[in-house]
py3Dmol code that shows the C-alpha trace and the ligand (Angstrom):
import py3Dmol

protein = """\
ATOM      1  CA  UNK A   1      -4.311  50.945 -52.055  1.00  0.00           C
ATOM      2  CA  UNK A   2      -0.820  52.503 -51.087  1.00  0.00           C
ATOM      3  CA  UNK A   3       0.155  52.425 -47.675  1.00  0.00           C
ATOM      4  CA  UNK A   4       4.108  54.106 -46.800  1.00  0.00           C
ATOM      5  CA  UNK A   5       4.836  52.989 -43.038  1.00  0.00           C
ATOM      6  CA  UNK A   6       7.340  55.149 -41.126  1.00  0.00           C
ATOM      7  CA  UNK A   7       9.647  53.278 -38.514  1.00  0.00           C
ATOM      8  CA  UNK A   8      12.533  53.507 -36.916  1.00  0.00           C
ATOM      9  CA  UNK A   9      12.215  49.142 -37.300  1.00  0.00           C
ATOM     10  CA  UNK A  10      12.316  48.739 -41.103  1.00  0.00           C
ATOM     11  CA  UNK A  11      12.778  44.622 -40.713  1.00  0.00           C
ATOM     12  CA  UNK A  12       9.917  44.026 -38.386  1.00  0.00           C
ATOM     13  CA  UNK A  13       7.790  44.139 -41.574  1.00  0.00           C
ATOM     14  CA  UNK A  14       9.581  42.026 -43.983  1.00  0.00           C
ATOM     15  CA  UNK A  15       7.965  39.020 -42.933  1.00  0.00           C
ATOM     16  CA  UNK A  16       4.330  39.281 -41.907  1.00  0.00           C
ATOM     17  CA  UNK A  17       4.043  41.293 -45.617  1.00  0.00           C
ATOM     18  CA  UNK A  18       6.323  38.886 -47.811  1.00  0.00           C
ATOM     19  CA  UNK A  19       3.630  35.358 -47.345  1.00  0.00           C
ATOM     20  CA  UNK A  20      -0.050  34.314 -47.992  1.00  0.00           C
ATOM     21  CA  UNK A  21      -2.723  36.624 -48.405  1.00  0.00           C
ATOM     22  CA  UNK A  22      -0.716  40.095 -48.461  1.00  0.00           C
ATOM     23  CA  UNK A  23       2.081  38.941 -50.561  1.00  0.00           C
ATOM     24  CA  UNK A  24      -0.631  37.743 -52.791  1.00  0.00           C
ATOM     25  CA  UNK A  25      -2.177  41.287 -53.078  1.00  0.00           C
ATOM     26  CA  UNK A  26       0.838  43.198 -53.573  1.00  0.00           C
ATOM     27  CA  UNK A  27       1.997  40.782 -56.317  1.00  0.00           C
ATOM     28  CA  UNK A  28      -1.206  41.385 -58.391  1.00  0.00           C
ATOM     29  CA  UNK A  29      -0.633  45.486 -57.730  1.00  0.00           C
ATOM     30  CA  UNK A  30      -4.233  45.414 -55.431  1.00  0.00           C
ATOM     31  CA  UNK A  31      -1.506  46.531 -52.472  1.00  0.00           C
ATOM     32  CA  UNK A  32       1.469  48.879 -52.431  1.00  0.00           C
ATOM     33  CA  UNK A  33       3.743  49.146 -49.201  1.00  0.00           C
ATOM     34  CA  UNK A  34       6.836  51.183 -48.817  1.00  0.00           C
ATOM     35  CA  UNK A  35       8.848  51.503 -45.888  1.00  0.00           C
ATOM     36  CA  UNK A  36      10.644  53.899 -44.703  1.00  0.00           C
ATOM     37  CA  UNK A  37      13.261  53.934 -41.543  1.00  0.00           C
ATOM     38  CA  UNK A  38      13.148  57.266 -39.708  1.00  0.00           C
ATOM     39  CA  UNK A  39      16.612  57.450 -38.839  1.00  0.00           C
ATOM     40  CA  UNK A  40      17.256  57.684 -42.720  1.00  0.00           C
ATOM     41  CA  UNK A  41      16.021  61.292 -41.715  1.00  0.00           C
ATOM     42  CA  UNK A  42      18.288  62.270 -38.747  1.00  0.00           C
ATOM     43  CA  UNK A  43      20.449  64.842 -38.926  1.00  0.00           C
ATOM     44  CA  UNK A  44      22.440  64.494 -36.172  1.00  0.00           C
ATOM     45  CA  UNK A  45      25.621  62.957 -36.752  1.00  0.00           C
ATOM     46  CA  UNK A  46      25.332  60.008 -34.841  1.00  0.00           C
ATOM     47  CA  UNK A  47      21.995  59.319 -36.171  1.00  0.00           C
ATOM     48  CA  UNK A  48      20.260  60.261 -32.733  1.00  0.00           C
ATOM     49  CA  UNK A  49      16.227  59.611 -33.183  1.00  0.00           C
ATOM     50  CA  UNK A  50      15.410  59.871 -29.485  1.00  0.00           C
ATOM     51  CA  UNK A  51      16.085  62.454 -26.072  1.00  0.00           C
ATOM     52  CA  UNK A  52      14.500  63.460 -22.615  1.00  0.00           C
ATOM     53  CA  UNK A  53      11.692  64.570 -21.841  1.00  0.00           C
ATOM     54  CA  UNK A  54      11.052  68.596 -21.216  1.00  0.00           C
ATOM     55  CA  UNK A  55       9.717  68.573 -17.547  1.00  0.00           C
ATOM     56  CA  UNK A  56      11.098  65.404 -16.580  1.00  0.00           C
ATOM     57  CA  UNK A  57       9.453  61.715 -16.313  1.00  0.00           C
ATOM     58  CA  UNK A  58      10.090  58.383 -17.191  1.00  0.00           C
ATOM     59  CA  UNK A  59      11.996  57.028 -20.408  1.00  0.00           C
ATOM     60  CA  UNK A  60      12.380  58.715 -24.100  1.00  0.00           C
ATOM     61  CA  UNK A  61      10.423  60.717 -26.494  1.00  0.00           C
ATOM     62  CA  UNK A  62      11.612  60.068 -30.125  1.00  0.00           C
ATOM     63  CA  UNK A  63      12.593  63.624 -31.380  1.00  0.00           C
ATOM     64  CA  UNK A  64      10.647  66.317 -33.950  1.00  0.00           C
ATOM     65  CA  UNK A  65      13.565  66.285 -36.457  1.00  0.00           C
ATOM     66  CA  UNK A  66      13.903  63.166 -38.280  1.00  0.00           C
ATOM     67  CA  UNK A  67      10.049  62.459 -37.899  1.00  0.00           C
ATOM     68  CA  UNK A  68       8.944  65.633 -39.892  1.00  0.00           C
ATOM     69  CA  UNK A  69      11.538  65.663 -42.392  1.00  0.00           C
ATOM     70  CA  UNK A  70      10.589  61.524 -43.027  1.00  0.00           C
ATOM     71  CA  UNK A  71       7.087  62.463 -42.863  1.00  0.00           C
ATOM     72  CA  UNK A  72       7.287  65.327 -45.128  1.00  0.00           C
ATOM     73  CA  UNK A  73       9.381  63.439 -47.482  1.00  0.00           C
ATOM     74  CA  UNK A  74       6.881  60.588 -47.608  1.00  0.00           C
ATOM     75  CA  UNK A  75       3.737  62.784 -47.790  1.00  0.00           C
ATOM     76  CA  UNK A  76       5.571  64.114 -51.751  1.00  0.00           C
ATOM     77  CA  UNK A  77       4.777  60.241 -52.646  1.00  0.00           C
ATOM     78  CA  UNK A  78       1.548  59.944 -50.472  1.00  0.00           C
ATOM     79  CA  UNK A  79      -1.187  61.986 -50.146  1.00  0.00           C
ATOM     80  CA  UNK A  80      -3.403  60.200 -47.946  1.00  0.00           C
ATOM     81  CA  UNK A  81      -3.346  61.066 -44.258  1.00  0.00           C
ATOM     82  CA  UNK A  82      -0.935  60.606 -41.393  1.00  0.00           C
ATOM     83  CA  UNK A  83      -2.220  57.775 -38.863  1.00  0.00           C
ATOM     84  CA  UNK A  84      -0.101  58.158 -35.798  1.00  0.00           C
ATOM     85  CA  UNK A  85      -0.332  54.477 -34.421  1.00  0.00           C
ATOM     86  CA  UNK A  86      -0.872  55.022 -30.742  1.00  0.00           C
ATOM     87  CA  UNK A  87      -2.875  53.486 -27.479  1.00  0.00           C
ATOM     88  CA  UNK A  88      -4.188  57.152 -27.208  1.00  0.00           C
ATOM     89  CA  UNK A  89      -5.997  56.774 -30.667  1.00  0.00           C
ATOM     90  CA  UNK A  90      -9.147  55.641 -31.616  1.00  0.00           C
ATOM     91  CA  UNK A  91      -9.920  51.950 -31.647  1.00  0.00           C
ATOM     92  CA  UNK A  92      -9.683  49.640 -34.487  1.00  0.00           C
ATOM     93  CA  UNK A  93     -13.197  47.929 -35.048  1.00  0.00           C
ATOM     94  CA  UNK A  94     -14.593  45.949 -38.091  1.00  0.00           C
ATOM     95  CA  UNK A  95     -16.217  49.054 -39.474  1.00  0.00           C
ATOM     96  CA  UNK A  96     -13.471  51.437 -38.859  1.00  0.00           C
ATOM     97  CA  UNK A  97     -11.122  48.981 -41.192  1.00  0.00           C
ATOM     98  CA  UNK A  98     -13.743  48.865 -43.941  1.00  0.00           C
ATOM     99  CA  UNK A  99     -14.155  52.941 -43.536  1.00  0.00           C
ATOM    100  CA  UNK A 100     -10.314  53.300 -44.115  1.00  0.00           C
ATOM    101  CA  UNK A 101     -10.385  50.780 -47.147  1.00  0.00           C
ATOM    102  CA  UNK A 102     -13.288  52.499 -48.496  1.00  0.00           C
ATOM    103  CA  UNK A 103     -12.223  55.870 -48.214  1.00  0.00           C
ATOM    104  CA  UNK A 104      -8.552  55.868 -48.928  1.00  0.00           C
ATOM    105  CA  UNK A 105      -6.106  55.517 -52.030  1.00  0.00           C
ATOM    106  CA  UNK A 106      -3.427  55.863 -49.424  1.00  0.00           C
ATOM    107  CA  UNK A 107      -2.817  56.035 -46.004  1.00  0.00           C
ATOM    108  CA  UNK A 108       0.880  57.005 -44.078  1.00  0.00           C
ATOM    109  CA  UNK A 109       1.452  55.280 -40.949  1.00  0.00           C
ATOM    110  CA  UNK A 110       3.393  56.458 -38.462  1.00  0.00           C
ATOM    111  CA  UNK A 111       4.965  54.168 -35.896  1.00  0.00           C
ATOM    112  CA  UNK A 112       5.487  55.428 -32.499  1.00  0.00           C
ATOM    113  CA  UNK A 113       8.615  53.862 -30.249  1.00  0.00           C
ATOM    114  CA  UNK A 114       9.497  54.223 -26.322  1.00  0.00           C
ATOM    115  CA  UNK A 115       7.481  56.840 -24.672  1.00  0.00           C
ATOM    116  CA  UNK A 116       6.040  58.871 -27.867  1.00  0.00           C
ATOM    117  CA  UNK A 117       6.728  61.402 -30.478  1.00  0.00           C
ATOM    118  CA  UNK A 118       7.150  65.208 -29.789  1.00  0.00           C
ATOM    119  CA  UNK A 119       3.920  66.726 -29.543  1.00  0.00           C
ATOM    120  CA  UNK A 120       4.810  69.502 -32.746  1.00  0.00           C
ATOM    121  CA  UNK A 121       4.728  66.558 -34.826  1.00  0.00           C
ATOM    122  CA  UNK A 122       0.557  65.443 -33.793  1.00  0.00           C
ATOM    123  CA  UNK A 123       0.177  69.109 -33.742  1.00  0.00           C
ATOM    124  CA  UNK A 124       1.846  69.751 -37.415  1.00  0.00           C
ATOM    125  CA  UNK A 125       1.323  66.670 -39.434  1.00  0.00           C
ATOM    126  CA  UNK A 126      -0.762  63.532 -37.402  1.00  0.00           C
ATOM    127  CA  UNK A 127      -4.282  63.730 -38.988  1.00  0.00           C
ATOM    128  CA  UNK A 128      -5.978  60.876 -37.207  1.00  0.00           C
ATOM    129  CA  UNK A 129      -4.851  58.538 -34.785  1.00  0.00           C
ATOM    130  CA  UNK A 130      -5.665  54.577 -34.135  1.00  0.00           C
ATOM    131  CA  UNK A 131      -5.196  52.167 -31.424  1.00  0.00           C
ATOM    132  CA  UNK A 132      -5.714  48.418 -31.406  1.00  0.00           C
ATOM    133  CA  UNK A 133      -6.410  47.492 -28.278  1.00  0.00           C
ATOM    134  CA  UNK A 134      -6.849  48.410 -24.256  1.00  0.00           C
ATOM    135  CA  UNK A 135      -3.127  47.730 -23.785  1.00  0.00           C
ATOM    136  CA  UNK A 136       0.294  48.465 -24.091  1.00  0.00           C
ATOM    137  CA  UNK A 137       2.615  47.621 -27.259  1.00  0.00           C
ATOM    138  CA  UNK A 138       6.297  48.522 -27.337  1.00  0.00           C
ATOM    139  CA  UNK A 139       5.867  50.348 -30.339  1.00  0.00           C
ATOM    140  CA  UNK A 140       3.517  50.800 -32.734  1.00  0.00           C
ATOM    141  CA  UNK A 141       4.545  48.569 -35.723  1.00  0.00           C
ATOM    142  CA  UNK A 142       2.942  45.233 -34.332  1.00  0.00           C
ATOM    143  CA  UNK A 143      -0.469  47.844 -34.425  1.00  0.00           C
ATOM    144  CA  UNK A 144       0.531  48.863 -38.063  1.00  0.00           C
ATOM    145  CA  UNK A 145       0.696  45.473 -39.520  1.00  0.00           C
ATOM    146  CA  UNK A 146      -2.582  44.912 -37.692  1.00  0.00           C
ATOM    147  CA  UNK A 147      -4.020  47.812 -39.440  1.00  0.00           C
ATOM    148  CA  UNK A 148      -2.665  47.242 -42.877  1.00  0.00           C
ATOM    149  CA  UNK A 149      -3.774  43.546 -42.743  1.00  0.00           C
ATOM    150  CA  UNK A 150      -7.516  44.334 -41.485  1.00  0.00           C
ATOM    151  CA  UNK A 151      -7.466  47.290 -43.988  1.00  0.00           C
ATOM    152  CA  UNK A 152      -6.615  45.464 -46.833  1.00  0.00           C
ATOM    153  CA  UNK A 153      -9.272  42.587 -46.279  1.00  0.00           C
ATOM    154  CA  UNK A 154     -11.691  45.088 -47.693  1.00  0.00           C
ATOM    155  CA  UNK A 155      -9.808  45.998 -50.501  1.00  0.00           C
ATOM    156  CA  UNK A 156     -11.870  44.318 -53.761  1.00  0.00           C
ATOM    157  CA  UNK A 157     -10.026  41.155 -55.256  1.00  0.00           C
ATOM    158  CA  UNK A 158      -7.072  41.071 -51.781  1.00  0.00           C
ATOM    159  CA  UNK A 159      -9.504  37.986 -50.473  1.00  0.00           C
ATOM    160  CA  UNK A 160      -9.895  34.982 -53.433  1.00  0.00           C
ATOM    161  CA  UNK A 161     -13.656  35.048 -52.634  1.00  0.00           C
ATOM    162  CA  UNK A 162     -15.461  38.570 -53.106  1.00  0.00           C
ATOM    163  CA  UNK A 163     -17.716  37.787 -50.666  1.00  0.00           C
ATOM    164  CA  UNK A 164     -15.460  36.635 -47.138  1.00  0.00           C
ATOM    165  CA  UNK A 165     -14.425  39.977 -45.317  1.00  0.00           C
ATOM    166  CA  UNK A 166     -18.593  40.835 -45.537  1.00  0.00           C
ATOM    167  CA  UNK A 167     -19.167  36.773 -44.015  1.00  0.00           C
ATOM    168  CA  UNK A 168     -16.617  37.397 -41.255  1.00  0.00           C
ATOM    169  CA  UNK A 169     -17.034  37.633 -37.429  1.00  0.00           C
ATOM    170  CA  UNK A 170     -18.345  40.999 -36.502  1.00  0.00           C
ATOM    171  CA  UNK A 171     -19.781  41.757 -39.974  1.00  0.00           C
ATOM    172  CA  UNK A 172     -23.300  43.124 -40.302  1.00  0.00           C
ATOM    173  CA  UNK A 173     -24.613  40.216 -42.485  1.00  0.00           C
ATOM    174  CA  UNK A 174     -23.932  37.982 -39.627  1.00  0.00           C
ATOM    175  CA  UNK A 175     -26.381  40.595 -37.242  1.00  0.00           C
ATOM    176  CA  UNK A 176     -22.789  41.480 -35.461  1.00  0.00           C
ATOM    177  CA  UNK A 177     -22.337  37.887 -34.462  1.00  0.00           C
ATOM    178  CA  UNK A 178     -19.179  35.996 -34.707  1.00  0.00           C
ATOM    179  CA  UNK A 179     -19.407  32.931 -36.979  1.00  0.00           C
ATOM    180  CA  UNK A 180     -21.013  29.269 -36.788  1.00  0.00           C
ATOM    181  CA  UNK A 181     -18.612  26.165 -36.425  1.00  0.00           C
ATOM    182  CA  UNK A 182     -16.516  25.147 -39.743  1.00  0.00           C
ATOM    183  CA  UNK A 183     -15.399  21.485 -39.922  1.00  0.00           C
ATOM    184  CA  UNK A 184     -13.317  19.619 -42.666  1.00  0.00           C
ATOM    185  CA  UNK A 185     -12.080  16.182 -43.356  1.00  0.00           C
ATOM    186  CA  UNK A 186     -12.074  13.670 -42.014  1.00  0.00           C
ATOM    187  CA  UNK A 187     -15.940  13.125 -40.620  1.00  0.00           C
ATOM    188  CA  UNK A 188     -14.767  11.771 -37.842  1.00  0.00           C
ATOM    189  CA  UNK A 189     -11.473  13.114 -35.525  1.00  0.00           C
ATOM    190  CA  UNK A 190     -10.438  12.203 -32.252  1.00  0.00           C
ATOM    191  CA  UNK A 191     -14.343  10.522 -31.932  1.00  0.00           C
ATOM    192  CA  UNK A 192     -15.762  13.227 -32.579  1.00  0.00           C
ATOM    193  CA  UNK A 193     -18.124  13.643 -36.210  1.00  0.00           C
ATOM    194  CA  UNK A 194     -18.911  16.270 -38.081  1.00  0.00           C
ATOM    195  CA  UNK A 195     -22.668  17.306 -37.785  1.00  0.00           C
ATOM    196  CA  UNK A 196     -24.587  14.818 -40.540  1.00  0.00           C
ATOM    197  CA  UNK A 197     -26.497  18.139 -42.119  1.00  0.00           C
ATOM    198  CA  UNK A 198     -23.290  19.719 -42.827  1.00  0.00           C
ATOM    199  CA  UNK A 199     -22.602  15.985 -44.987  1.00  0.00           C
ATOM    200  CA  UNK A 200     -26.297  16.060 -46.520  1.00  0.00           C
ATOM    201  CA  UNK A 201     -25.660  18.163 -49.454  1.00  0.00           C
ATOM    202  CA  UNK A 202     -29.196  20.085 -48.058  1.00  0.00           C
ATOM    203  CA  UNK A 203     -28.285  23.162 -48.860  1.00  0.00           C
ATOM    204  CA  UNK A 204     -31.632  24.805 -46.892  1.00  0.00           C
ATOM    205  CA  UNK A 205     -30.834  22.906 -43.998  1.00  0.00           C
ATOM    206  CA  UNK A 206     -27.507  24.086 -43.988  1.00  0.00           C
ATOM    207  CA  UNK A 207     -27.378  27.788 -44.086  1.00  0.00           C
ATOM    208  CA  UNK A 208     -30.921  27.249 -41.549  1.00  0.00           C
ATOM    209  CA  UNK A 209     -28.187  25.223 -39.288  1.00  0.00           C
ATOM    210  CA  UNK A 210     -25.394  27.624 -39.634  1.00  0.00           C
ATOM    211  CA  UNK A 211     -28.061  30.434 -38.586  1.00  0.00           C
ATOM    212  CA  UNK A 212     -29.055  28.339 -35.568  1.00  0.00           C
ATOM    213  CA  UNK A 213     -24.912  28.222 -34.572  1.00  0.00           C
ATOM    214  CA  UNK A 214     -23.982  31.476 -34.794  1.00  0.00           C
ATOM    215  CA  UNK A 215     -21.626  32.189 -31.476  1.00  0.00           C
TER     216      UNK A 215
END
"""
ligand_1 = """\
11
6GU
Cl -1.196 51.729 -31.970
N 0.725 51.412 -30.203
C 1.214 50.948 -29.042
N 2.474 51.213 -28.713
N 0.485 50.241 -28.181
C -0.775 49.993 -28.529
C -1.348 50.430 -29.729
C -0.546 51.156 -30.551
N -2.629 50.014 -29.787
C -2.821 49.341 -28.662
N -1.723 49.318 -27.908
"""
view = py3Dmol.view(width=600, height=400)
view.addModel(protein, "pdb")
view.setStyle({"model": 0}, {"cartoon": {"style": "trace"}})
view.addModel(ligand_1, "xyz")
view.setStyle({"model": 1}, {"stick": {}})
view.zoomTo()
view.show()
């Protein structure tokens, strides 16, 4: 899966994408992510990305310009939709990652910064729009990495074992319940020892144990 993130904060990404699991992916080709910086696009001559309001009110709206001639250049190399990453969007659940991995080649994020985007560029090019939360963010890249990282659980082969995103908290195999209790070496920490079924090597009364913890 191909995902092209649009920002006007190119190195916020660098590091949650270059360890573990998602460098992982996009070293065996299962992920693709390009980034592209916005203000690449501006055609003013200092670079301007941002002005006031029409009407008046509080802080900065981040300007048509530079967003549809990025967007436009990225949709040539991406034909998925345009996610406009915004607390006005529709919230991120379990299923509505899995939909997105499921049903997508590609997606195009767009990352929103101070107090929105022009409202030509929703009305032109924004085909859905996602929020991760009942709150606030700065911008919307923290949301995109969010996305892109719950997205890409679901993609076949990104986790070592096929089975994990599907055993997770909030899955449906789990009847929407979080997960039982995990414990590792040592059998004993701090006084306290791991449950003696888990150490049994029962494997009936072990799944019938983890059934009886789920949280
Ligand atoms: Cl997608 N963006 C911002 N700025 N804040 C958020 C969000 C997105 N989702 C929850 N809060």
């Amino acid at each position: 899966m191909r995902f092209d993130i649009c920002t006007l904060f190119p190195d916020m990404f660098t590091s949650y994408f270059s360890d573990s699991i998602l460098k992982r992916a996009k070293d065996e080709g299962l992920i693709e992510i390009r980034i592209h910086n916005i203000r690449d696009y501006s055609k003013d001559k200092h670079k301007k990305v941002d002005d006031t309001p029409y009407g008046g009110g509080a802080g900065m709206l981040m300007t048509a310009q530079p967003l549809y001639d990025c967007l436009m250049a990225v949709k040539k190399i991406n034909s998925g939709p345009v996610v406009f990453m915004t607390p006005q969007g529709k919230k991120l659940t379990h299923t509505h990652a899995k939909r997105l991995a499921m049903n997508n080649e590609s997606l195009i994020l767009l990352c929103g910064r101070y107090e929105g985007i022009d409202q030509r560029i929703r009305d032109l090019l924004v085909d859905k729009e996602i929020s991760i939360g009942n709150y606030v963010l700065t911008g919307g890249e923290l949301a995109t990495m969010v996305v892109v990282d719950a997205v890409s659980r679901f993609i076949p082969g990104v986790l070592g074992d096929e089975a994990s995103a599907e055993e997770d908290s909030f899955s449906r195999r789990l009847g929407g319940k979080k997960e039982y209790p995990h414990y590792t070496k040592p059998a004993i920490f701090e006084g306290l020892e791991v449950p003696a079924v888990l150490r049994s090597g029962n494997h009936a009364e072990i799944a019938k144990w983890r059934k009886e913890h789920l949280r």
